[in-house]
C-alpha positions in Angstrom: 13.8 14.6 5.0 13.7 10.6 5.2 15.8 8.7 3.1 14.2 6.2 0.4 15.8 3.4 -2.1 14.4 3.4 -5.4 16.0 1.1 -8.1 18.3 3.6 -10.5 16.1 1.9 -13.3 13.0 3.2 -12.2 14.8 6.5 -11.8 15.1 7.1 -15.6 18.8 5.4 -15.4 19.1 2.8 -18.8 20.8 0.2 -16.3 18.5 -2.7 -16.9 20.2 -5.8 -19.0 19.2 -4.2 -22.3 20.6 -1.0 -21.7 17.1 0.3 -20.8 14.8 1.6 -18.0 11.3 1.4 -16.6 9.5 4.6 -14.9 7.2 5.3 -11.9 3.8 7.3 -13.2 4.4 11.1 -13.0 2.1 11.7 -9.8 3.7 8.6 -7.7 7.0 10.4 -8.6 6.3 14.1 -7.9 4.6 12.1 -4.0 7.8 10.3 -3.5 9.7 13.5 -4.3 7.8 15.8 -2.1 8.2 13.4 0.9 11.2 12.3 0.7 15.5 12.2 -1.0 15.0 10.0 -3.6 18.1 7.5 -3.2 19.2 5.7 -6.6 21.0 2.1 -6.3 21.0 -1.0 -8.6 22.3 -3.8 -7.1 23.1 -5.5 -10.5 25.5 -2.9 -11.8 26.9 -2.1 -8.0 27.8 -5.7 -8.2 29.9 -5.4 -11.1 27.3 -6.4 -14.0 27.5 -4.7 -17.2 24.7 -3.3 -18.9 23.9 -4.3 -21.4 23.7 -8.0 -20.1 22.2 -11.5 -20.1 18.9 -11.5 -19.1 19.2 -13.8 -15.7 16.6 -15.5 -13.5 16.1 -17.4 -10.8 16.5 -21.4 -11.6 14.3 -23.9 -8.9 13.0 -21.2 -6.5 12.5 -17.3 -5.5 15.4 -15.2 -4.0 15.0 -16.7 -0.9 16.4 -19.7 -2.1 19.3 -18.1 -3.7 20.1 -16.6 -0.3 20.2 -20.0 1.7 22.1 -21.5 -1.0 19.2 -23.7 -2.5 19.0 -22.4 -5.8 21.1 -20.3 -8.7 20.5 -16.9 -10.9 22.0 -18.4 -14.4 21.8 -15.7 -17.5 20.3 -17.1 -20.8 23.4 -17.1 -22.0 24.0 -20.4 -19.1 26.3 -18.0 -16.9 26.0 -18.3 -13.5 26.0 -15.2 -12.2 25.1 -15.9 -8.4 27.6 -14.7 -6.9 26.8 -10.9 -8.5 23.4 -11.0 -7.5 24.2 -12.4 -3.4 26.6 -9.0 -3.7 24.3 -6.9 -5.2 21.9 -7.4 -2.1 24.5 -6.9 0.3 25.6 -3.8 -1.0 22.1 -2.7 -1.2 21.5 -3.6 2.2 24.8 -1.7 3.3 23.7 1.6 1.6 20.3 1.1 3.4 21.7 1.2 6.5 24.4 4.2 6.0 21.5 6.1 4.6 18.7 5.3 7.2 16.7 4.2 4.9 13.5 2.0 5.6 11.8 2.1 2.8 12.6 0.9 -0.9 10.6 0.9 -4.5 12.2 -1.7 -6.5 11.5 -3.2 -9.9 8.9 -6.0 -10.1 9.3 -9.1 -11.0 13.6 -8.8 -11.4 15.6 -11.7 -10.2 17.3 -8.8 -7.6 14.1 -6.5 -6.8 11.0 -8.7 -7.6 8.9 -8.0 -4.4 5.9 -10.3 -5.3 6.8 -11.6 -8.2 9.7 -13.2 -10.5 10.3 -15.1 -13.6 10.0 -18.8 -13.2 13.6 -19.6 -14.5 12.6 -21.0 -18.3 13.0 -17.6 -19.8 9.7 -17.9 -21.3 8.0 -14.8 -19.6 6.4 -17.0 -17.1 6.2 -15.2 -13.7 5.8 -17.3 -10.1 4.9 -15.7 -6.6 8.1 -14.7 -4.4 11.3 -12.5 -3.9 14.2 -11.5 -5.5 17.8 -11.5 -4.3 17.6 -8.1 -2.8 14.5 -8.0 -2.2 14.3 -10.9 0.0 17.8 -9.7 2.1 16.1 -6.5 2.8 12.8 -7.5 3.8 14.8 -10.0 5.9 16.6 -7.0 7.9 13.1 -4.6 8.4 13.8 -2.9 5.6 9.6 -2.1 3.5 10.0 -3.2 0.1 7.6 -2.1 -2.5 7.5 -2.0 -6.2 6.5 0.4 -8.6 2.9 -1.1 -8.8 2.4 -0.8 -5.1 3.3 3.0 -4.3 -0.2 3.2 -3.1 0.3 0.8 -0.2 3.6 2.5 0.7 1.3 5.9 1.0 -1.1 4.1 3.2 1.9 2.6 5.3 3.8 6.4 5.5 0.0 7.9 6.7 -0.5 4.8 9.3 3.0 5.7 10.9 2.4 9.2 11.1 
């Protein structure tokens, strides 16, 4: 059976920065489970982040920025805690690859797995178009990312390939 990334918070896991967790609806889960392993990562605590922890965003720009070294991910608590969310990504990208996988479902609108959008960086709720960290490195190295809104269009994809 194929091989697919889905973010440890979405899994149930309370790894999110307030010691919490999101959910995918009950029929996109029991789909995802009869087609493929379920893989669980999160890049922020694989990259050494505690939960729980400062929220973080992306200052001046999406993931993409972060990953050419144009812009930051600072905590509301001022911490710059770049350099955990560049290594998050990479060992994200590293499981991907020693797992096979292709496909991920990641949680929307994180500074890591946003995968069309992210906070804007003022902490005020204020979400902009783009990319987080991880999302950004995998999309970058052919690797489908998807969130748990878009399960629908990762069906579609899975049928057109068949």
């Amino acid at each position: 059976m194929k091989k697919i990334l889905v973010s440890s918070c979405l899994a149930g896991q309370k790894v999110r920065y307030n010691g919490g967790c999101l959910n995918i609806a009950d029929q996109s889960m029991d789909w995802l489970n009869s087609n493929f392993e379920i893989m669980r990562f999160c890049p922020e605590v694989a990259s050494g982040l505690p939960t729980p922890r400062a929220p973080a965003e992306i200052l001046i720009g999406t993931g993409k920025d972060v990953l050419d070294q144009g812009s930051q991910v600072i905590g509301n608590d001022g911490l710059d805690v770049t350099d955990y969310f560049l290594r998050g990504a990479k060992l994200t990208l590293e499981f991907c690859k020693v797992h096979g996988i292709k496909y991920a479902i990641l949680a929307e609108s994180s500074p890591s797995c946003g995968s069309s959008s992210i906070y804007d960086g003022t902490f005020t709720g204020n979400k902009i178009p783009g990319r987080g960290v991880t999302t950004e490195l995998l999309e970058r190295n052919g690797i489908q990312v998807f969130s748990q809104h878009t399960i629908a269009q990762l069906k579609a994809e899975i049928e057109k390939s068949k």
